[in-house]
C-alpha positions as CSV (number, residue, x, y, z in Angstrom):
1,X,95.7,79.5,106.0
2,X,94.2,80.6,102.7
3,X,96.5,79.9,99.2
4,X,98.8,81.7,98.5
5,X,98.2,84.8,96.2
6,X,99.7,85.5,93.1
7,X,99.5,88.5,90.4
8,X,99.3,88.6,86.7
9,X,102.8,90.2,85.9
10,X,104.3,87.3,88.2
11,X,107.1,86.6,85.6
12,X,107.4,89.6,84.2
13,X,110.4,91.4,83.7
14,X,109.8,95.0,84.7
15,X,106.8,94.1,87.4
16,X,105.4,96.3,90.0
17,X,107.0,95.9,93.2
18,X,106.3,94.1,95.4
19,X,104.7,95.6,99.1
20,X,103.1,93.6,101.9
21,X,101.1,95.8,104.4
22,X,100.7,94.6,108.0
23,X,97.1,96.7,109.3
24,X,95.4,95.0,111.8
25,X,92.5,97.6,111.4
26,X,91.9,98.2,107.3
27,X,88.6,98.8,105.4
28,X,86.1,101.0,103.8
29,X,84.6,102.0,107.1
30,X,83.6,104.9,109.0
31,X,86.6,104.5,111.9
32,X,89.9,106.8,111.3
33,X,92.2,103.6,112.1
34,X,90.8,101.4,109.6
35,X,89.7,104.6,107.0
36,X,93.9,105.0,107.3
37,X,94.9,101.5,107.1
38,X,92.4,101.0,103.6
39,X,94.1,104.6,102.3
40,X,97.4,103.9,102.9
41,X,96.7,100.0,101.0
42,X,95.1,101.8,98.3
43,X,97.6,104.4,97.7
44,X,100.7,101.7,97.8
45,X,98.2,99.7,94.7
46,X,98.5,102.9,92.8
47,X,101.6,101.7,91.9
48,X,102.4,98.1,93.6
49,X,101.0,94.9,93.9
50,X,100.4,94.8,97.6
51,X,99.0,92.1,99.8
52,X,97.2,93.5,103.3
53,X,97.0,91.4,106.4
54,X,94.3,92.7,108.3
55,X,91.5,91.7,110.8
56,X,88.5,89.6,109.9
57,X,85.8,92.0,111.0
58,X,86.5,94.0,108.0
59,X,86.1,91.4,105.6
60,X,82.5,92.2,104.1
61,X,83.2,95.8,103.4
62,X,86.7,94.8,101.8
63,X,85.0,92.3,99.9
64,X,82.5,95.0,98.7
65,X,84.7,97.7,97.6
66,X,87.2,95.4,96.1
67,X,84.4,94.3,93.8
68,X,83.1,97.3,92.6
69,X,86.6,98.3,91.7
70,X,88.2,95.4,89.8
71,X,91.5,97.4,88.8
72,X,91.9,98.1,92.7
73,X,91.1,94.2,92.9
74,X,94.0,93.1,90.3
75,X,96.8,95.2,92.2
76,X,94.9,94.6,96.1
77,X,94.8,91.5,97.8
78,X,93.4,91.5,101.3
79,X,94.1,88.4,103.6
80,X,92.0,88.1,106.5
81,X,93.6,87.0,110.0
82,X,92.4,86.0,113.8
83,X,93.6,84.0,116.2
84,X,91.0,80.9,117.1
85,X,87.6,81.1,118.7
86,X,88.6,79.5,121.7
87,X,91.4,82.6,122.5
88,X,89.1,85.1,121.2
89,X,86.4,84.0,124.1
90,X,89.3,85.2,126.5
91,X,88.8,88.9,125.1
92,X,86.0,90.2,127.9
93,X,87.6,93.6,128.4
94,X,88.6,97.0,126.8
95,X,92.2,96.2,127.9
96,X,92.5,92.9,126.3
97,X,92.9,94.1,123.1
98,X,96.7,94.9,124.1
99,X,97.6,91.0,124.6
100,X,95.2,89.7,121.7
101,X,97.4,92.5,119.7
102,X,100.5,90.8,120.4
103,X,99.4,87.6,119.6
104,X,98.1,88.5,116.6
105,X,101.2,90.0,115.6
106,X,102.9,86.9,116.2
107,X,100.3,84.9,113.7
108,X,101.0,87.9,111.5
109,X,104.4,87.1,111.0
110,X,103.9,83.2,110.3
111,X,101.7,84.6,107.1
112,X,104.1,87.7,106.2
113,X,107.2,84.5,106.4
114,X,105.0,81.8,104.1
115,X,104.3,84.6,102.0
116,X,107.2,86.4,101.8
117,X,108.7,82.6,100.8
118,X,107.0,82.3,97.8
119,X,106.8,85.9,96.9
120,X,109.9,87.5,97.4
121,X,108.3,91.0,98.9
122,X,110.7,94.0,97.9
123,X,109.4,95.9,101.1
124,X,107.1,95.7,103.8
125,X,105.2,98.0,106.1
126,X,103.9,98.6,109.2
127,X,100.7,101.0,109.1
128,X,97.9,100.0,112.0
129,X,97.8,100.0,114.5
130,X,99.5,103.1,115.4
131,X,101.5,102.0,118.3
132,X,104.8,102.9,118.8
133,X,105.1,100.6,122.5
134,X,103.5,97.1,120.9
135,X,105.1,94.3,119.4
136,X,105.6,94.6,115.5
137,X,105.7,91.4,113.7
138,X,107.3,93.0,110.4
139,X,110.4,94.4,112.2
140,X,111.2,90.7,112.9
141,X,111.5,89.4,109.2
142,X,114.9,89.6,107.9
143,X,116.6,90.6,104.8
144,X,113.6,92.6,103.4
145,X,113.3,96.9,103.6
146,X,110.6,97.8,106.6
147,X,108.8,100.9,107.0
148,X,107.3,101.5,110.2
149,X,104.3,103.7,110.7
150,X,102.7,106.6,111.4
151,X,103.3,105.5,114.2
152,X,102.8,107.6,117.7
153,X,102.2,106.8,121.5
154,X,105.5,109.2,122.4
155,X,104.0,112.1,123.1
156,X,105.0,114.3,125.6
157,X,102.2,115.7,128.5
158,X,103.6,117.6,130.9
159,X,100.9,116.4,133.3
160,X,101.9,118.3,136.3
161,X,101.3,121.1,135.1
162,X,98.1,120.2,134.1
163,X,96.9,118.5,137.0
164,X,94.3,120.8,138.1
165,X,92.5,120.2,134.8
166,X,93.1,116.3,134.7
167,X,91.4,115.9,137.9
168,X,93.1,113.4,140.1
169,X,91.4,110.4,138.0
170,X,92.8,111.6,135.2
171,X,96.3,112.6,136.6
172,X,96.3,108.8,138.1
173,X,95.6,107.4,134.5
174,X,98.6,109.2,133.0
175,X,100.8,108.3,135.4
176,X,99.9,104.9,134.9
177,X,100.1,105.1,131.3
178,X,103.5,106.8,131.3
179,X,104.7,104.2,133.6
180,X,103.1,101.1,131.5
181,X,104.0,102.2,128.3
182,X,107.9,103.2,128.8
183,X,109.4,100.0,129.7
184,X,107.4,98.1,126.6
185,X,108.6,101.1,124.2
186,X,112.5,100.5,125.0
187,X,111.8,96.8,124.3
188,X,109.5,96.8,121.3
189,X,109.3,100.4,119.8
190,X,113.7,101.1,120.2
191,X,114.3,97.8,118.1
192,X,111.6,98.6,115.5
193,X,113.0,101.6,115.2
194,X,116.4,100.9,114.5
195,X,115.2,97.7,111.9
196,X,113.3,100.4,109.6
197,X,114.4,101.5,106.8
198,X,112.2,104.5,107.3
199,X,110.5,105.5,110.4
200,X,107.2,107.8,109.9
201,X,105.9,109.4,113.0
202,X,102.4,111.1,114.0
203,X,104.3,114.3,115.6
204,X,107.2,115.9,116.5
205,X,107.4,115.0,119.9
206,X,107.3,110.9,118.7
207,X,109.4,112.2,115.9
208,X,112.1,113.4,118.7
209,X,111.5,109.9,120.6
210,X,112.8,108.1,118.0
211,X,115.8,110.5,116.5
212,X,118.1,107.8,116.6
213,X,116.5,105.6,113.7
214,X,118.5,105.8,110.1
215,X,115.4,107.8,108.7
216,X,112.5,109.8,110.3
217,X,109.9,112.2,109.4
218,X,106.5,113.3,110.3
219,X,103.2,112.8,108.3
220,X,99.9,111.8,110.0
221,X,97.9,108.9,109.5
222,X,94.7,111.6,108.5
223,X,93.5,110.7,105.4
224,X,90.2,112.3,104.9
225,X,87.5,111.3,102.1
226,X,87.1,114.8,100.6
227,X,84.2,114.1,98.1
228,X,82.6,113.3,101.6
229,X,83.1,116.5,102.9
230,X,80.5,119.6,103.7
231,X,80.9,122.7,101.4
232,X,82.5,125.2,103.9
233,X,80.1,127.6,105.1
234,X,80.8,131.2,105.0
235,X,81.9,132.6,108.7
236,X,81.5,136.2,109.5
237,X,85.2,137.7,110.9
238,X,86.2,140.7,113.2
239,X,83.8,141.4,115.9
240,X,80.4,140.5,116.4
241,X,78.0,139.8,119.5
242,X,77.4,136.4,118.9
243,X,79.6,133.7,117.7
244,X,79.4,129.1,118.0
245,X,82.4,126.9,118.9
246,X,82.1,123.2,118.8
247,X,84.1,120.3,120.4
248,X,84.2,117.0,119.1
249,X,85.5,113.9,121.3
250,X,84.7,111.6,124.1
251,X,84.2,113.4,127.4
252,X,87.3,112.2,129.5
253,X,89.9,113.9,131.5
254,X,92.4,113.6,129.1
255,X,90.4,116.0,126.0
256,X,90.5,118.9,128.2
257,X,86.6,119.5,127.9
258,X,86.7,121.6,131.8
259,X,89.3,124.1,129.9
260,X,86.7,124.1,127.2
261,X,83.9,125.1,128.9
262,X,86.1,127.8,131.4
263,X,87.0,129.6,128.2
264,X,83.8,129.5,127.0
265,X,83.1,131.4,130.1
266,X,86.4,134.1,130.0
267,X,86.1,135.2,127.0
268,X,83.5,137.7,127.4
269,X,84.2,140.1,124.3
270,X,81.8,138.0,122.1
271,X,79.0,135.7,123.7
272,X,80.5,132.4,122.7
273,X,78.4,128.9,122.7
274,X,79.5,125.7,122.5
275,X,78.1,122.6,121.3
276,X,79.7,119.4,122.9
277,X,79.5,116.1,120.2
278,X,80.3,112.7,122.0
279,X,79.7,111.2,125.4
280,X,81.9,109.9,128.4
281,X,81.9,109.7,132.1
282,X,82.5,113.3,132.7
283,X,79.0,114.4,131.2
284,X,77.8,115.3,135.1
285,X,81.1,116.9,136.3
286,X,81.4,118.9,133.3
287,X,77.1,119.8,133.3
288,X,78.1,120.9,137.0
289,X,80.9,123.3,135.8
290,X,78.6,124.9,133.2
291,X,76.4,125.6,135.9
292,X,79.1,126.8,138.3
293,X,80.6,129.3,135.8
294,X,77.0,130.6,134.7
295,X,77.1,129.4,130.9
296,X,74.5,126.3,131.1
297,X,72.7,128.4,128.9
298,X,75.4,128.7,126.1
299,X,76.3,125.1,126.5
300,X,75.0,122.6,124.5
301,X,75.6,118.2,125.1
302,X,74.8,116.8,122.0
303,X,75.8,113.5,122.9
304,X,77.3,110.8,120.0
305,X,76.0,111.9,117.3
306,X,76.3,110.8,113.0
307,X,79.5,111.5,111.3
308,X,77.5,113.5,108.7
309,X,75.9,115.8,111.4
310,X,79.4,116.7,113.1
311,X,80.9,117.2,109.8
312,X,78.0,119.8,109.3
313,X,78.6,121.5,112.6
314,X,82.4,122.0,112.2
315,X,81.1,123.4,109.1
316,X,79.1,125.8,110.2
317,X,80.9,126.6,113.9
318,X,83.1,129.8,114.0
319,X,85.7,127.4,115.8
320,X,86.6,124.3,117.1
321,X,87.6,124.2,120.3
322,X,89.8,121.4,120.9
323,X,92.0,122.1,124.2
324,X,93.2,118.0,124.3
325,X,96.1,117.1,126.1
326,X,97.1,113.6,124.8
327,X,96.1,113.6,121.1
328,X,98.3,111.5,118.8
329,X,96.2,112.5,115.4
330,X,92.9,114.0,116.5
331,X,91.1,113.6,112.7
332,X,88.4,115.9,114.0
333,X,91.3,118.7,114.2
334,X,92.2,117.8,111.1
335,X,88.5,117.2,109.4
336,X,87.8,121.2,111.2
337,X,91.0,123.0,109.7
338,X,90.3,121.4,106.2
339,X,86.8,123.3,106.3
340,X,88.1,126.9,107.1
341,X,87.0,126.1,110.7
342,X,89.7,127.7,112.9
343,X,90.9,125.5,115.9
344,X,91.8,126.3,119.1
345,X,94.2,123.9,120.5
346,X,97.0,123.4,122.9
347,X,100.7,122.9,122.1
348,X,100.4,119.0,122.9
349,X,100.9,116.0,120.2
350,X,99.0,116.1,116.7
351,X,96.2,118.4,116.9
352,X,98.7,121.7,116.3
353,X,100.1,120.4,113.3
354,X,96.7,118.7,112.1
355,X,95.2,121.9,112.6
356,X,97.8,123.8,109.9
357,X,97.0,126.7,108.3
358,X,94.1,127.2,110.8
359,X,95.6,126.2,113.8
360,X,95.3,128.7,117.2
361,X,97.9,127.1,119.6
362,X,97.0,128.4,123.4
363,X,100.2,128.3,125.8
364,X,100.1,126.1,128.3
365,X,102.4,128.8,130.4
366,X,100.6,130.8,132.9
367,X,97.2,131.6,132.8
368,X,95.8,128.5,130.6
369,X,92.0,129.5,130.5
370,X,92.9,133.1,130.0
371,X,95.2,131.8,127.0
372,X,92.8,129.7,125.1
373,X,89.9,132.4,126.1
374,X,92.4,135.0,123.9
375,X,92.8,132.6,121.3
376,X,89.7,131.8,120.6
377,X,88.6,135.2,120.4
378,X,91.6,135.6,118.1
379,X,90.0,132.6,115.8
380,X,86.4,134.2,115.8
381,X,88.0,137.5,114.3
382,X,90.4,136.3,111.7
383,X,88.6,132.7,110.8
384,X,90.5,130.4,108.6
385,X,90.8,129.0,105.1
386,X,89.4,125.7,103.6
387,X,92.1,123.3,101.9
388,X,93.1,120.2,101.3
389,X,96.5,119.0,102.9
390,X,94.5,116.0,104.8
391,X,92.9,114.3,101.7
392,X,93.5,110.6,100.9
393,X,94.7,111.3,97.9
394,X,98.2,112.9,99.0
395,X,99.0,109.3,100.1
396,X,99.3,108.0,96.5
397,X,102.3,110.0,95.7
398,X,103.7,110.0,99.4
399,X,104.3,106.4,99.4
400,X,105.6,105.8,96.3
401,X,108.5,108.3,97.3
402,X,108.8,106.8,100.7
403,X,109.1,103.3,98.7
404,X,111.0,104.3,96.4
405,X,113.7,106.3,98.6
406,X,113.6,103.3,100.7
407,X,114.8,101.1,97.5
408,X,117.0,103.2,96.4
409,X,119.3,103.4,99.5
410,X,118.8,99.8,99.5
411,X,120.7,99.6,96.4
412,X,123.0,102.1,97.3
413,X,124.3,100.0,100.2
């Protein structure tokens, strides 16, 4: 366990407050998790001292940026946590990332406890992972204010109804996952809940999940790096022959790609392409339906490709089109809309609201092709505006009101 932190203003009278941040993914890196976890720390610093308990695999860049930036580094302290090398060996799957979480939210609140000891935090908070159905070590320490989030997992899918464009893999999956992830939710998620002070959720639909809390709004974990940002291209609106969509996102059942493609294929007032970033096991059946439909032409798999290059595309592109149904905070949504790129989405989780002011929500009543064929060509004529509601930089004066709200009733109690 490594010594005990302390700050400069320790004794003094009118010190910062005092914030610990449980993220067990937080850095400087190119991965929205950990880009969120290493935003929301450095927003809380603005203001706070704040100690981070994150993993150890982000060490070197945290070391990095917290030297280039010794004012950061005077209000910052990250503490790097695993569990032992002899439990780590155990991790050979995708899947075992859920227990080692829970473990490692156990050892987190050992550290938060010794810490909190010594330190006498005047509010903790939950940021990553974003899980609203895993254990959360904060919610268990006593006698201190917890905020919990974004937080998301709750959202609703009516899969059912989308069962022909699941597949029957697919449909299976979210079954499963529905079934897996309700019990742990009413055991882990309901308590947390109900210990927060404040309860901060990805959506609406996790939002409604968890109405009961004392306190709950919605606010995504999106916190883009502006300054690394394209300049928005100009987009021609209203009619014209030709026009480029773009989809960004791993090629599974759940991202809706099939729908993508079929309204790439309806929509037959403007010759629409589309250019397909990221891979996944459905690269053949979804090669098979371009063919099928008679757009392999106007279809383009780009494969995994550098941040830089998709950023550049979405750009560019005279839509995103984005038809996922299970998308808790889909950044690229977010990362399109903030460059005037319209997106064409369905009414499911975060990608409607991430979308905002550009967002072209498809029904998922009736004729679901034929709707997001209609919206799309709706997005090619009107096009959207560039802004910047996603930056980091809203999160500076976000959490100090969400800390200092949480204090305050505190007080009033």
């Amino acid at each position: 366990m490594p010594a005990i932190p302390t700050t400069p203003n320790d004794r003094a009278p009118n010190r910062r407050r005092r914030v610990f941040l449980s993220a067990y993914a937080c850095g400087p890196v190119e991965e929205p998790e950990a880009s969120a976890g290493w935003a929301f720390a450095t927003a809380a610093a603005e203001h706070d001292d704040v100690w981070v308990v994150t993993r150890r695999r982000f060490e070197p860049a945290v070391t990095a940026a917290l030297a280039a930036d010794p004012e950061l580094a005077s209000h910052l302290t990250v503490i790097h946590i695993d569990l032992s090398d002899r439990v780590r060996a155990w991790w050979k799957h995708s899947w075992d990332l859920y227990w080692y979480y829970a473990l490692w939210q156990r050892k987190l609140l050992r550290t938060v406890t010794r810490l909190h000891a010594e330190l006498h935090f005047d509010l903790v908070h939950h940021v990553t992972f974003a899980n609203d159905w895993m254990p959360c070590g904060l919610s268990r320490l006593p006698d201190v204010p917890f905020v919990w989030g974004p937080i998301g997992g709750a959202t609703k899918m009516p899969y059912w109804k989308l069962r022909r464009w699941l597949g029957t893999r697919g449909l299976v999956y979210e079954l499963i996952r529905d079934l897996v992830t309700r019990v742990p939710r009413r055991i882990f998620g309901d308590p947390a809940a109900r210990r927060a002070s404040l309860v901060i959720a990805q959506n609406q639909d996790v939002a409604d999940r968890f109405r009961r809390a004392e306190r709950v709004i919605v606010e995504p974990n999106a916190a883009l790096d502006l300054a690394a940002m394209p300049e928005p291209e100009p987009r021609s609106t209203g009619p014209t022959p030709t026009k480029r969509a773009v989809y960004v996102g791993r090629l599974i059942p759940l991202k809706g790609v099939p729908l993508a493609i079929s309204a790439i294929a309806r929509e037959t007032s403007t010759e629409w392409t589309l250019d397909i970033y990221g891979s996944g096991p459905q690269r053949e059946l979804l090669e098979s339906l371009a063919a099928e439909l008679g757009v392999t032409a106007r279809i383009r798999f780009l494969g995994h490709r550098p941040r830089a290059e998709v950023l550049r595309a979405l750009a560019e592109a005279d839509a995103m089109l984005f038809p996922s149904m299970h998308d808790q905070a889909g950044w690229a949504a977010a990362e399109a809309s903030t460059l005037g790129c319209p997106v064409v989405c369905l009414p499911l989780g975060g990608p409607p609201l991430l979308a905002e002011p550009n967002a072209f929500v498809a029904s998922i009543d009736g004729d679901i092709v034929g709707n997001l064929a209609e919206q799309l060509r709706l997005a090619g004529e009107r096009g959207g505006v560039p802004h910047d509601r996603w930056g980091a930089g809203r999160l500076t004066r976000l959490v100090d009101e969400w800390y200092s709200d949480v204090l305050q009733l505190e007080v009033a109690r």
